[in-house]
C-alpha positions as CSV (number, residue, x, y, z in Angstrom):
1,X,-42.7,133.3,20.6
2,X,-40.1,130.6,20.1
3,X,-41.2,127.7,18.3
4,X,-41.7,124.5,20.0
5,X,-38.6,122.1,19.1
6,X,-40.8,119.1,19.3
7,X,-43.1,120.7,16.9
8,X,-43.3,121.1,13.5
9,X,-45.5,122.3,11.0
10,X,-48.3,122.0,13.5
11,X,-47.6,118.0,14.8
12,X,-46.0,117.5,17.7
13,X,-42.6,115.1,17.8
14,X,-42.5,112.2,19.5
15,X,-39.2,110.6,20.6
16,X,-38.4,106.5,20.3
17,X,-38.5,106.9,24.4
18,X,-42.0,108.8,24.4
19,X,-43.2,106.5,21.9
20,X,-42.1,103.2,23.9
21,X,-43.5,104.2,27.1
22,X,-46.7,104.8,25.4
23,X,-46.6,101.2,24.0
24,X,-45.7,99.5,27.2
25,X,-48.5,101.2,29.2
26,X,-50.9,100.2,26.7
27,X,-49.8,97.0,26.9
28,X,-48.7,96.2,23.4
29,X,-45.1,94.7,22.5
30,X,-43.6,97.1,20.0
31,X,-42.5,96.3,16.7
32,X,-38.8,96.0,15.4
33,X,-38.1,97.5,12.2
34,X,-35.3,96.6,9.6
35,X,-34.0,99.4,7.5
36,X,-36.0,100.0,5.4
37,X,-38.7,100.5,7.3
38,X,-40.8,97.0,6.8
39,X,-41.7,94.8,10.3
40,X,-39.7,91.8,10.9
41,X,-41.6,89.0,9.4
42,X,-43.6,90.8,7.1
43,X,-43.3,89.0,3.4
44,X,-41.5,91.6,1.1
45,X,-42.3,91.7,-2.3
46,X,-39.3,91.0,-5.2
47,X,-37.9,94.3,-6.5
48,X,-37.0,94.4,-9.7
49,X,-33.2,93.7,-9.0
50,X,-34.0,91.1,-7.1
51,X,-36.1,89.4,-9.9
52,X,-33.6,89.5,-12.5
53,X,-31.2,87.8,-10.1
54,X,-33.2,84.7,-10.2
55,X,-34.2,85.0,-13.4
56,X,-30.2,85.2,-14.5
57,X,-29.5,82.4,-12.2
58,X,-32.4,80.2,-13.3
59,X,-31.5,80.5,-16.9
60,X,-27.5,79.9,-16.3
61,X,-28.7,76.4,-14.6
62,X,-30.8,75.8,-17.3
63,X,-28.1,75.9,-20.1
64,X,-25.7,74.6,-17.8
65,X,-27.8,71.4,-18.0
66,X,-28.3,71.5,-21.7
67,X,-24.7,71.8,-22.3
68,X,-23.7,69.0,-19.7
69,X,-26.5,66.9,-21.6
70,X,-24.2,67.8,-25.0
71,X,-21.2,66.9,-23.9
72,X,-22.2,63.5,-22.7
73,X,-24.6,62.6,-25.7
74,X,-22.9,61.6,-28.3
75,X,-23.9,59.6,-31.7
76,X,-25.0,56.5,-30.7
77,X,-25.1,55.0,-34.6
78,X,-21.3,55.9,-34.9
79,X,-19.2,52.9,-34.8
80,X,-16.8,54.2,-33.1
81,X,-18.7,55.4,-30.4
82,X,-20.2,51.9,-29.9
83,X,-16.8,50.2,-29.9
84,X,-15.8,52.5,-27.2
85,X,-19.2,52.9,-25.0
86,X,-20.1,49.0,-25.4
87,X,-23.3,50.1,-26.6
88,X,-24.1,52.2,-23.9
89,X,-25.9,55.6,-24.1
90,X,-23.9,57.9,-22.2
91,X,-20.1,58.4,-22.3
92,X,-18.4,61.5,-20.8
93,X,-16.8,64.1,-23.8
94,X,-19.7,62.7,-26.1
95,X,-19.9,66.0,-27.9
96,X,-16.0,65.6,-29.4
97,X,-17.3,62.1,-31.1
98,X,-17.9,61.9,-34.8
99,X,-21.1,62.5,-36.3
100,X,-20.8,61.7,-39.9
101,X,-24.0,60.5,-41.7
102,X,-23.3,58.1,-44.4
103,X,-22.1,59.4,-48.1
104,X,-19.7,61.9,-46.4
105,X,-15.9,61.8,-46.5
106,X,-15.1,60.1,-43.1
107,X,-18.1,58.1,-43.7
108,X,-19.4,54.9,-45.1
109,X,-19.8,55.2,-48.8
110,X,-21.7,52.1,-50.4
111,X,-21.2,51.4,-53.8
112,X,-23.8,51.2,-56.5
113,X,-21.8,48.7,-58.8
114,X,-21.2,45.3,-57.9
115,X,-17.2,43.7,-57.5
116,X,-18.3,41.9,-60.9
117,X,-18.9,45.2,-62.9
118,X,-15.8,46.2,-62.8
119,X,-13.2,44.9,-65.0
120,X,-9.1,44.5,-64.7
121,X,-8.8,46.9,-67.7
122,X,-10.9,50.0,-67.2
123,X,-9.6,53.3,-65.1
124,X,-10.2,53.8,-61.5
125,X,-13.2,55.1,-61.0
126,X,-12.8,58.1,-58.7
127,X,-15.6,58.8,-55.9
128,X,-15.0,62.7,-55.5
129,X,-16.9,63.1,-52.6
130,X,-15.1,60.2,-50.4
131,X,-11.8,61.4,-52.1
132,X,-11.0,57.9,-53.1
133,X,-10.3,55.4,-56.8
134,X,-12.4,52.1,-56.7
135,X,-9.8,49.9,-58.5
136,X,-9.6,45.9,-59.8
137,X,-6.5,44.4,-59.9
138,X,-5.4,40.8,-60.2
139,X,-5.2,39.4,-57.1
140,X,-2.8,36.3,-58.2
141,X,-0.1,38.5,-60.2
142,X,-0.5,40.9,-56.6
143,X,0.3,38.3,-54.2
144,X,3.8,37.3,-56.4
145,X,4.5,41.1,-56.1
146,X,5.0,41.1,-52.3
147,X,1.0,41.6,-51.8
148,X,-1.4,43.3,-53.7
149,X,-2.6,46.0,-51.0
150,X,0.3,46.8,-49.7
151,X,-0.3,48.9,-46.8
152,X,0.0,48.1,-42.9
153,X,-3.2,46.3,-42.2
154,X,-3.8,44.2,-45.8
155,X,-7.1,43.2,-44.8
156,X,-9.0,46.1,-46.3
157,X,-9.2,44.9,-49.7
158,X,-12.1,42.2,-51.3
159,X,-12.4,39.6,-53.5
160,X,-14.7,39.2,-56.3
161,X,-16.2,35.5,-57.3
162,X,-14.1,36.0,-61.2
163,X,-11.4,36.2,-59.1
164,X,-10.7,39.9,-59.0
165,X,-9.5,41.9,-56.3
166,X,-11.2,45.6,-55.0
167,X,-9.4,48.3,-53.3
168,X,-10.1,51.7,-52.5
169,X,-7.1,54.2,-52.9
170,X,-6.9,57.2,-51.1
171,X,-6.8,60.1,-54.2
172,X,-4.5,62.1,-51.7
173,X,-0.9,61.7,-52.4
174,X,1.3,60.4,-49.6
175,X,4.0,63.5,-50.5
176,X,2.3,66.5,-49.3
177,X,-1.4,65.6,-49.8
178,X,-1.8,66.9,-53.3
179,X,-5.3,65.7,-54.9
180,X,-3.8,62.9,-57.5
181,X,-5.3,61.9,-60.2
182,X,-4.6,58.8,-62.3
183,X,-3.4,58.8,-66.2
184,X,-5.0,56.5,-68.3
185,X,-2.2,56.5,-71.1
186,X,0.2,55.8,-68.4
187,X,-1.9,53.5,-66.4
188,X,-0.5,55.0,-63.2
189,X,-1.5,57.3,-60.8
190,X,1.2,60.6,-61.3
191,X,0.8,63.7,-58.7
192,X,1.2,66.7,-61.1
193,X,2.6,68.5,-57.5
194,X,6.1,66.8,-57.8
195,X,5.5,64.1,-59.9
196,X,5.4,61.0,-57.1
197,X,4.3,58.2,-59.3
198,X,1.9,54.8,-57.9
199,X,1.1,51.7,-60.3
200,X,-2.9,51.4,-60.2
201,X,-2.7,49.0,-56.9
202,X,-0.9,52.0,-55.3
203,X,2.3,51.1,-55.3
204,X,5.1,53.3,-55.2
205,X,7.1,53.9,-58.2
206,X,8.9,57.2,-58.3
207,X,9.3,60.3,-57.1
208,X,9.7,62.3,-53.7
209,X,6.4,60.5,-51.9
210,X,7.6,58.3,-48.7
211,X,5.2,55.8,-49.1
212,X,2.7,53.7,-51.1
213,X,-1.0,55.2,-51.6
214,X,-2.9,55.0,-48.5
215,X,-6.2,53.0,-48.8
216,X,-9.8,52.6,-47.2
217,X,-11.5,49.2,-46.4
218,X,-14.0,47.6,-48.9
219,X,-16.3,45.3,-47.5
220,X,-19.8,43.6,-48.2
221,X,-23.1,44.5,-46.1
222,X,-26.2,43.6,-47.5
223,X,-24.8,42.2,-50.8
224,X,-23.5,45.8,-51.5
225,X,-19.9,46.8,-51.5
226,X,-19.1,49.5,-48.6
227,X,-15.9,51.4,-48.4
228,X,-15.2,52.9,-45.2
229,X,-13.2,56.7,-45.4
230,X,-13.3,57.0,-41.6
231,X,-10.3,54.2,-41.2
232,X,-7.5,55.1,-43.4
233,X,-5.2,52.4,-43.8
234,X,-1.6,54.0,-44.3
235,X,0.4,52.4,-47.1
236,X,3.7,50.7,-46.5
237,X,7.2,52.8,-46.4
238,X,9.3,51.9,-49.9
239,X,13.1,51.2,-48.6
């Protein structure tokens, strides 16, 4: 005997026709289905695809926040960054701003002697981690040579109540930035790179360097002397 085509396995078939006319005489409104085989309007749960969607997408915005916040804080105690923010707490690019705590090369640097201490005939005293020579010079026999400092801003030097003048001279040599270190039995600062030679207020003397000895601001906060390695002041061209 032929088996029944809308049998099988002992249950009987029922066609999407069959099955719609039984609805509609019953009087019930059938039920779409999606795809997959849920009712439309049911609540799905997440599959696990679908949960590590969000989660990726959640934590992008999260760092994407963090790193926006970055780029807009920057160091509010910099000086710079208060010159150009006027204060204010939020500047766009804050992340490329300096943050250099004090006592590190492009830093403040305050000084633990006083402008008295120092005397016309001792050495420079070199400050190896600012990279610069605390020096005392007379600041009448300067002046008659054409100014003491001699660099393009002269106000970066102070002067001390015996009448004594500090500066702070950059230990790099204007040549090609060899570390230059000063000779006492000469009494001048001589690059042993190529042999560029500076009189102990920096002045050029000799030698293939372009210019005078650059220097760094010395002022007074707090009674203290400060010098200031974050605002180089370039020395001035010899002719």
């Amino acid at each position: 005997m032929a088996e029944n085509p809308k049998q099988s396995g002992g249950r009987r078939i029922v066609s999407q026709a069959e099955a719609e006319a039984v609805t509609a005489k019953a009087g019930v409104s059938s039920v779409t289905r999606t795809k997959v085989g849920k009712p439309v309007g049911e609540r799905l749960g997440l599959n696990r695809r679908e949960f590590m969607a969000y989660a990726t997408a959640g934590s992008l915005a999260v760092l994407t926040a963090l790193g926006l916040g970055t780029m807009i804080s920057p160091n509010k105690d910099d000086e710079l960054v208060q010159a150009l923010t006027g204060g204010g707490g939020w500047i766009p690019g804050g992340f490329a701003y300096p943050r250099i705590k004090k006592g590190q090369f492009g830093g403040k640097f305050t000084l633990a002697r006083s402008g008295e201490s120092y005397s016309l005939e001792e050495a420079p005293e070199l400050n190896s981690t600012g990279k610069f020579f605390i020096v005392k010079v007379d600041k009448a026999k300067g002046e008659t040579e054409n100014g003491i400092v001699a660099t393009n801003d002269n106000n970066v030097g102070v002067e001390t109540s015996d009448g004594g003048y500090l500066i702070a001279i950059y230990q790099v040599c204007t040549h090609l930035g060899c570390l230059i270190p000063f000779q006492t039995s000469q009494n001048r600062f001589i690059c042993p790179c190529h042999g560029s030679t500076f009189e102990r207020n920096s002045h050029f003397v000799l030698g293939p360097a372009p210019r005078n000895l650059d220097q760094f601001p010395i002022t007074i906060e707090d009674g203290a002397l400060v010098v200031d390695t974050g605002k180089k002041k370039t020395g001035l061209t010899h002719g």
